[in-house]
C-alpha angles and dihedrals in degrees: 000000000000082000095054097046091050089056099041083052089042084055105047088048090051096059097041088054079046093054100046098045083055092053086036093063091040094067086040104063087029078064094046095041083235119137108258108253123200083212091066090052087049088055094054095036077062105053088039081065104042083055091064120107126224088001084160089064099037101046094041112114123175110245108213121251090238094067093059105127123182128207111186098309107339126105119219111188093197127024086226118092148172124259118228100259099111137058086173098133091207096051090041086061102041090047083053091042086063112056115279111147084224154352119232109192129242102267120279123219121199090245138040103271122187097205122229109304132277137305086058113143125024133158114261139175124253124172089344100306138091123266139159118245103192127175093179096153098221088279100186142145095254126248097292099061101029086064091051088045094046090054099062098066112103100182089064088070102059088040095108090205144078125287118213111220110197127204134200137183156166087224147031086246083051093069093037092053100050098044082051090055093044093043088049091067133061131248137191094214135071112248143173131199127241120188116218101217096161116053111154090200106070141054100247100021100111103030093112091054087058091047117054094186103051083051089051089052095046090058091050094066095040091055086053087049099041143008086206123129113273124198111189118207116232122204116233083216086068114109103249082242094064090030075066103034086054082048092064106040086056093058088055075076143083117231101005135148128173127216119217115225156353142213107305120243108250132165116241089234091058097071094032111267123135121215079267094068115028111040094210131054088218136038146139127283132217136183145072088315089080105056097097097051085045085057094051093055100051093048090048085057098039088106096049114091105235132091115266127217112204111215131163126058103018105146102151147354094287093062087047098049091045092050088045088054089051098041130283130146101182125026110207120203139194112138099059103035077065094056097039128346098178088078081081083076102056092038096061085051111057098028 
């Protein structure tokens, strides 16, 4: 009970501190005659964070026993985990301190890449409801920099839990390059790799979920290179005949999972936003709007043999219990960890 009322006040503050940054940037670009970016409130939302004292001991909440799920040879303590949209060190923690299962990283590039420019991510509403339309582009400081980074992290080493390490590219060496650099090092802490075959937001970025057997290529030479686990990201915007042919290349494998989906392809205009303010004609949705194409997914892959992560659209329990009835192993999460990440709390709770 004390749990659940610290979360429930954690929450409510959250979102308070969530709702004046955002009014606070508001004025602040009104001021400036610049057009408000959602970017901006997620900066400040960050150094807000990184301002809290002993957040190890109060974002810290107990998983039950019962949620434990285990994939090969990784442990997840909770089936609910984190989608790769953050490297920010302080909400990677406090996401973990609650209760996620794991935390999978915000997509590495081999290179430093900028993104598309700003504005590149603002709330919008879809059917009623909030969601995120983000067009960030995979900005990021390359491989190089992202394993020295990485290894800094301390808290990561006393996690208990598996870490996802996602990886972009413009090519299929791209991802082989960047998995040999990272293989080359040494961690304290147990990962697996996700490739990130379906990015909206780039050029390339989705290139290998429009070609099977590149893809297929491409897995050949990592499972020379690892025996790790590797989750492979699938696109909704994938037909439901290639969401299955990619299926079953990916159970011709050992130690494979596959992650459905990603963000959905939408027009700016779609969801009411102008060139002013949306830098981009084109980028990828989330939110609860997404739970029924997600559910397709999962029960287009239920025969294949591979562990399916279920991503996109999950708002409540009843999204989670459906995608667990028709097959999901692990349930990812972003949206609405933005908009609140104490319902893992309850979430772990009631599952």
């Amino acid at each position: 009970m004390i749990d659940w009322i610290r979360a429930k006040s954690l929450g409510y503050l959250y979102k308070a501190v969530r709702c004046f940054s955002k009014f606070f940037i508001s004025r602040l670009a009104d001021i400036k005659k610049n057009q408000q970016d959602l970017e901006s409130v997620i900066d400040f939302g960050d150094t807000v964070l990184d301002l809290i004292p002993f957040k190890s001991t109060l974002f810290k909440f107990p998983i039950p026993n019962k949620n434990k799920v285990s994939i090969y040879d990784l442990e997840f303590p909770s089936p609910f985990i984190v989608s790769s949209f953050k490297m920010h060190s302080s909400s990677l923690e406090m996401w973990s301190s609650i209760g996620a299962g794991a935390v999978i990283v915000k997509t590495i590039l081999p290179d430093v890449s900028l993104g598309n420019p700003r504005p590149r991510i603002q709330e919008v509403d879809s059917s009623g409801q909030p969601h995120l339309l983000n067009a960030m582009g995979l900005p990021g400081p390359g491989v190089a920099s992202f394993i020295s980074t990485i290894q800094s992290w301390d808290w990561l080493k006393k996690l208990n839990r598996p870490v996802g390490i996602s990886i972009g590219g413009h090519s299929s060496m791209d991802y082989f390059e960047s998995i040999k650099k990272i293989e080359s090092c040494s961690f304290d802490f147990s990962y697996f790799y996700e490739l990130n075959i379906s990015c909206p937001n780039t050029p390339d970025g989705a290139n290998l979920s429009k070609h099977v057997d590149q893809l297929d290529v491409l897995l050949k030479d990592l499972r020379q290179l690892t025996n790790r686990v590797i989750s492979v990201k699938l696109s909704p915007a994938q037909t439901n005949m290639e969401i299955k042919r990619y299926g079953d290349l990916l159970s011709s494998y050992e130690r494979m999972m596959v992650n459905v989906g990603n963000t959905r392809p939408t027009k700016r205009q779609d969801v009411g936003l102008s060139d002013l303010q949306f830098s981009r004609p084109v980028a990828g949705l989330s939110g609860p709007s997404l739970i029924e194409r997600t559910r397709e997914m999962v029960r287009e892959l239920k025969s294949v043999d591979v562990p399916i992560i279920a991503t996109g659209g999950i708002s409540n329990l009843s999204d989670v219990y459906k995608l667990k009835t028709d097959g999901a192993d692990l349930f990812g999460m972003a949206t609405s960890l933005v908009f609140n990440p104490f319902i893992v709390v309850e979430f772990n709770k009631r599952f």
